[in-house]
C-alpha positions as MATLAB code, in Angstrom:
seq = 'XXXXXXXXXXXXXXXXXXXXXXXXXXXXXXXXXXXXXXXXXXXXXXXXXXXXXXXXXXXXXXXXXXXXXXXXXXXXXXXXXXXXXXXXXXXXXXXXXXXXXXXXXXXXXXXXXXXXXXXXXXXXXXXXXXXXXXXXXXXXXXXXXXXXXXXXXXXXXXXXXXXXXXXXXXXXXXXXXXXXXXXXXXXXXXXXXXXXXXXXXXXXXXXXXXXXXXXXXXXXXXXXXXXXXXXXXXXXXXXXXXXXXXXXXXXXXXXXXXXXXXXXXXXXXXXXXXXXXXXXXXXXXXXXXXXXXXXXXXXXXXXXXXXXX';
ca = [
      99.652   10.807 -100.338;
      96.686    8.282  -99.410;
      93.749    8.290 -100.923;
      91.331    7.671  -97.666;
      89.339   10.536  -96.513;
      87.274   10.357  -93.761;
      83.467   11.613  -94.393;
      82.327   14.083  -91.754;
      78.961   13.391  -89.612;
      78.214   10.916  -92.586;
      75.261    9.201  -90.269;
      73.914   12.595  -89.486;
      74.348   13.869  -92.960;
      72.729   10.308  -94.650;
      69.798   10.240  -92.549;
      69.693   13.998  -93.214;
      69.015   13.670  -96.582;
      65.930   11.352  -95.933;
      66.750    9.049  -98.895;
      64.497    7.666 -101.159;
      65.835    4.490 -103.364;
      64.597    5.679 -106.813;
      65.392    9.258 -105.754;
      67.640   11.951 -107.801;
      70.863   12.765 -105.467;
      73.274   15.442 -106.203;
      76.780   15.524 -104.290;
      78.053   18.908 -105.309;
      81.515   18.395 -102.794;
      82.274   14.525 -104.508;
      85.908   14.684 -102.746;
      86.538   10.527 -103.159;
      82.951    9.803 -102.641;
      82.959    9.293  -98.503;
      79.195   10.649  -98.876;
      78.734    9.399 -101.960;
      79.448    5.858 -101.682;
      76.702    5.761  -99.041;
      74.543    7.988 -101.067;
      74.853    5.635 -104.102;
      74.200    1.834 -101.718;
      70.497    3.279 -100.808;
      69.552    3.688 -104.199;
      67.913    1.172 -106.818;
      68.301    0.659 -110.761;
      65.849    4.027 -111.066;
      67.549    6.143 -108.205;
      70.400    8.678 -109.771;
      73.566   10.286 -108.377;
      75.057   12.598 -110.001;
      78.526   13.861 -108.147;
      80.243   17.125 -108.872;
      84.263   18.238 -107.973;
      86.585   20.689 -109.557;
      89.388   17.971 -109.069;
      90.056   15.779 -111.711;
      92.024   13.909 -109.283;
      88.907   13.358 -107.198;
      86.638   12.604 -110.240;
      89.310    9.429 -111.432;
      88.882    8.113 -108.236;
      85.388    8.235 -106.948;
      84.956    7.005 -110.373;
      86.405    3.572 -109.440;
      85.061    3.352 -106.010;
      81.440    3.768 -107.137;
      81.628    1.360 -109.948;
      82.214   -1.454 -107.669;
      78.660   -0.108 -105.858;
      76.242    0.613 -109.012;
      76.791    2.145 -112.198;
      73.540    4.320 -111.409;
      76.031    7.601 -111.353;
      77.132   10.415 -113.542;
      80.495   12.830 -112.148;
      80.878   15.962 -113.465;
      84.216   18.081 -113.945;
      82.901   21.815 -112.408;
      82.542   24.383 -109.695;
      79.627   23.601 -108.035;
      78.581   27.014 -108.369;
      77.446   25.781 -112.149;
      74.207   23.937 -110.832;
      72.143   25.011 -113.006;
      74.237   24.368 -116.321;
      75.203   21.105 -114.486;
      71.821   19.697 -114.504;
      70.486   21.529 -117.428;
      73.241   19.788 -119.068;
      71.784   15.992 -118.204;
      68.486   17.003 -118.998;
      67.329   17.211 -115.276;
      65.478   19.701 -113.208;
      64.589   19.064 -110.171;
      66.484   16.868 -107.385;
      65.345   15.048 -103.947;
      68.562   15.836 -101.786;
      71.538   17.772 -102.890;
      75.315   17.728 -100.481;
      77.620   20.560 -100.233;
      80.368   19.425  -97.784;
      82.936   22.474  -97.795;
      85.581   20.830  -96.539;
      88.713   20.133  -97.887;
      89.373   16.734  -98.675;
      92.200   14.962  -96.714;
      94.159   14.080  -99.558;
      94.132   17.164 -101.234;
      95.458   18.057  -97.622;
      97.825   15.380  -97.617;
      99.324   16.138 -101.179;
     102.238   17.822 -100.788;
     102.165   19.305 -104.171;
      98.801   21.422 -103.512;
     100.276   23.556 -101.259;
      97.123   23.582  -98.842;
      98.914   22.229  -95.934;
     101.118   23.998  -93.618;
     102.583   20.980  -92.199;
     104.618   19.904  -95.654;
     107.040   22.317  -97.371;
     105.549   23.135 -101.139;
     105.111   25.652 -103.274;
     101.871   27.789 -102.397;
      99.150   26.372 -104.638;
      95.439   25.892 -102.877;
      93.880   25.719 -106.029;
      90.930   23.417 -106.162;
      90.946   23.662 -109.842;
      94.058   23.575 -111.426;
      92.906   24.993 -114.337;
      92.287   28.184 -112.531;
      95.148   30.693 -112.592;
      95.126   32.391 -109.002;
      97.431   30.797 -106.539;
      98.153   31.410 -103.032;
     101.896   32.247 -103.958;
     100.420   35.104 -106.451;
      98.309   36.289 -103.330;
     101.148   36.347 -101.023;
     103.137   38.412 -103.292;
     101.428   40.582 -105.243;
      98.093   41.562 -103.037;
      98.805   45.386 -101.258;
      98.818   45.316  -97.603;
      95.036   46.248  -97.049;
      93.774   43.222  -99.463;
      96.213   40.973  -97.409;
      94.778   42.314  -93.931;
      91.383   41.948  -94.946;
      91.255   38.213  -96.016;
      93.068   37.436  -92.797;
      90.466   39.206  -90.493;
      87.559   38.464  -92.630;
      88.164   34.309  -93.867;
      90.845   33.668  -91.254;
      89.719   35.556  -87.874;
      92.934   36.290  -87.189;
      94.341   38.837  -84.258;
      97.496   39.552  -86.039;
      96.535   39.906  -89.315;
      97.950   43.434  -89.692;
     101.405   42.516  -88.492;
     101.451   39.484  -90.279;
     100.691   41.088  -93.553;
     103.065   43.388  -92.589;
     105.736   41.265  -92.617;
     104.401   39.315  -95.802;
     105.217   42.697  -97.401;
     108.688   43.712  -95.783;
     109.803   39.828  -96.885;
     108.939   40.218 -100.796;
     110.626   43.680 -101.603;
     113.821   41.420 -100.726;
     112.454   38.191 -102.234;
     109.491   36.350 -103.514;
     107.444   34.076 -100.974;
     107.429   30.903 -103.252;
     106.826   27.903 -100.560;
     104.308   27.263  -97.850;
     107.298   27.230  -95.544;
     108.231   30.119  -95.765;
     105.019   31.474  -94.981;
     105.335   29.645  -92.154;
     107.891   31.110  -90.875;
     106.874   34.492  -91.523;
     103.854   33.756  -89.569;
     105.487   32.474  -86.453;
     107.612   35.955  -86.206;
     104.529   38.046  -86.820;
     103.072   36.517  -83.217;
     104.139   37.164  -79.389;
     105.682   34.012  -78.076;
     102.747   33.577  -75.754;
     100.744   32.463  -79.103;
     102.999   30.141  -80.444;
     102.573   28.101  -77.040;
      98.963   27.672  -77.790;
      96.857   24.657  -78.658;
      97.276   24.640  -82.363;
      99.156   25.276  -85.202;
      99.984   29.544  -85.541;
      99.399   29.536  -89.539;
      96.602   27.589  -89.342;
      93.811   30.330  -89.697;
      96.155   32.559  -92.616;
      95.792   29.162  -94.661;
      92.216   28.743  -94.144;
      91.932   32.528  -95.121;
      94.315   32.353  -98.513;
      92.824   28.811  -99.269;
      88.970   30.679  -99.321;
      90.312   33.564 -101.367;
      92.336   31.291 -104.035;
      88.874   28.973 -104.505;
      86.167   32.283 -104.200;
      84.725   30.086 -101.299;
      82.612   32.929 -100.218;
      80.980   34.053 -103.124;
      80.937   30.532 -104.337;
      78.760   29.667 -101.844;
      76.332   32.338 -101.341;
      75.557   31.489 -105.483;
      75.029   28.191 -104.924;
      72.748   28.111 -101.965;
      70.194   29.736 -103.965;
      70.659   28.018 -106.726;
      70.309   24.781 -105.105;
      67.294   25.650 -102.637;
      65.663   26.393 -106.556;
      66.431   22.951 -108.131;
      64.341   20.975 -105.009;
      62.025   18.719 -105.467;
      58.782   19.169 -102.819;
      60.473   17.269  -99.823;
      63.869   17.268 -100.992;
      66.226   18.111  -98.674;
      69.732   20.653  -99.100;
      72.472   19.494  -96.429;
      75.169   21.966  -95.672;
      78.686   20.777  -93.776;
      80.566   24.141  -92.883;
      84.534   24.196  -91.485;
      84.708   27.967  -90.332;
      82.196   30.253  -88.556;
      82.094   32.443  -92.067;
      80.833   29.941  -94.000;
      78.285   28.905  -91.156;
      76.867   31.908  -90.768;
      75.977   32.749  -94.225;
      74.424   28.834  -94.566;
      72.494   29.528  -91.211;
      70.535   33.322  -92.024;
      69.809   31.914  -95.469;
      68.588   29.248  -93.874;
      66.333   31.189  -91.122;
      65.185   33.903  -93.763;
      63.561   31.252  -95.875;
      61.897   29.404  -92.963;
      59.992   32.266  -91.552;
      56.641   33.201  -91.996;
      56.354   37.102  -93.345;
      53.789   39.368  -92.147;
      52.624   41.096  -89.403;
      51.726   38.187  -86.642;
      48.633   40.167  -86.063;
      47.351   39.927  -89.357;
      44.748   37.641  -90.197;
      46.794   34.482  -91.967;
      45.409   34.904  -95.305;
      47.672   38.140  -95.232;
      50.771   36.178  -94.672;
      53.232   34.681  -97.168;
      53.313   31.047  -96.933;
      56.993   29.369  -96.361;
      58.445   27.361  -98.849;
      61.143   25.855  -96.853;
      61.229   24.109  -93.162;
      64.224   23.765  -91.017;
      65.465   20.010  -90.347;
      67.729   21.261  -88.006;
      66.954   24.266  -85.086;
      70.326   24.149  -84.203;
      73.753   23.152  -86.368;
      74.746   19.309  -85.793;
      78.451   19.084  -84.883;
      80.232   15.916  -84.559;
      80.496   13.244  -81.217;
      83.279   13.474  -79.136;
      83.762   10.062  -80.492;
      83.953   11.401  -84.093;
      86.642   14.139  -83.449;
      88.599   11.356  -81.507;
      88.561    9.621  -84.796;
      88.545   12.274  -87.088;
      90.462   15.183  -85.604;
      89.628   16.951  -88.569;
      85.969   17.162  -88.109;
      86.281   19.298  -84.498;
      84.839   22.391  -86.757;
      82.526   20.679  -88.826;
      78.704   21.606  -88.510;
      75.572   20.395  -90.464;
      72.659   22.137  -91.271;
      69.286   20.661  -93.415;
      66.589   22.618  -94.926;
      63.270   21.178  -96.824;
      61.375   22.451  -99.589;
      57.764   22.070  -98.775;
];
């Protein structure tokens, strides 16, 4: 496994968060500190980060990285869906930017004992936090057809969801489904031929999909947002990397719903509600071609920025 991750649309995302050097900054996705680093050089002795991960893994080592920058960090051990008991915690209450890059990082990718990868053979994991007791093998084998289907279509987009559950099911009543392999395999009957000849790999989306479910990545999300929007400063800024058009949408209506004006246009403006938030970007920032040359992983990647006024 290697420790190097590759930040995505880290320019776009630091100038994004419109950094001020004795500023409060709060990294909710600290992965091994790609964002953070940078986050952490642009401040002085009175600017703060504070990074959160579920990963204890992740903590250890952005821990060491950031110590050779400043010691003007704290890293906290949580689901970043525990913002408010996170900062409530260090005595803090508002923040100037705040980071929530959903991706997965590439070495929790690239550890084959996670079980988030299709490309190694392990035992189906995809927990973020190990601590948590839900695993993608326990999906795979004990979720009812319908519950299987649905996180397919709905986290995964996938066209053969049915038949691949299908199969998921016909495969357990003889044995369990213990590695990712297997799954694999599974997968790669459920589809026509012509589908297997396509660009990409055929289990990627039914990972994405069982990956989202293990973590709560929906829910988890919608939570924070809010949460986070609240715990602004006036002028502090919330960026949002998404990996999957679920996640995007939910981050974009937010997002619009909070930046328009309510009332009747024809009303005199006294009768309308003033906005509390602006919209950095009109349109979701997705990487250069240069970037996904780079960084393959990025291709899906889009940023989004909102300011409280």
């Amino acid at each position: 496994m290697s420790d190097l991750h590759t930040p995505v649309l880290l320019k776009e995302t630091i100038e994004g968060l419109n950094i001020k050097e004795n500023g409060i900054y709060l990294d909710l996705t600290l992965g091994r500190a790609g964002h953070s680093s940078h986050i952490l050089s642009k401040l002085n002795t009175n600017g703060l980060l504070i990074g959160v991960d579920q990963d204890d893994e992740a903590i250890a080592y952005s821990e060491s990285r950031l110590k050779k920058i400043s010691t003007n960090f704290k890293l906290v051990r949580d689901n970043f869906v525990n913002i408010d008991s996170i900062l409530d915690n260090l005595g803090i209450d508002k923040v100037d930017g705040i980071l929530m890059d959903l991706g997965v990082s590439s070495p929790q990718f690239d550890d084959v004992s996670r079980g988030f990868s299709y490309r190694y053979d392990s035992e189906l994991d995809m927990r973020m936090d190990r601590r948590n007791e839900l695993t993608a093998k326990r999906i795979i084998n004990e979720y009812p057809l319908q519950e299987l289907v649905r996180i397919f279509n709905e986290y995964g987009e996938e066209k053969y969801s049915y038949s691949i559950a299908k199969n998921i099911v016909k495969e357990r009543e003889n044995h369990p489904i213990n590695t990712t392999f297997e799954l694999v395999e599974i997968i790669k009957r459920s589809k026509p031929a012509k589908e297997l000849k396509k660009v990409g790999h055929p289990a990627k989306q039914i990972f994405q999909a069982l990956r989202i479910e293990v973590n709560d990545e929906i829910n988890v999300l919608k939570k924070t947002l809010n949460k986070a929007l609240e715990r602004l400063n006036p002028q502090g800024r919330l960026c949002v990397i998404t990996f999957h058009s679920g996640e995007d949408k939910i981050v974009k209506h937010l997002f619009k719903e909070l930046t328009i004006t309510e009332g009747n246009r024809f009303d005199l403006p006294i009768n309308e509600k003033e906005k509390e938030y602006r919209l950095i970007t009109k349109k979701g920032i997705k990487p250069s071609e240069e970037e996904i040359e780079r960084n393959h992983r990025s291709v899906s990647s889009t940023l989004r920025i909102i300011e409280k006024i």
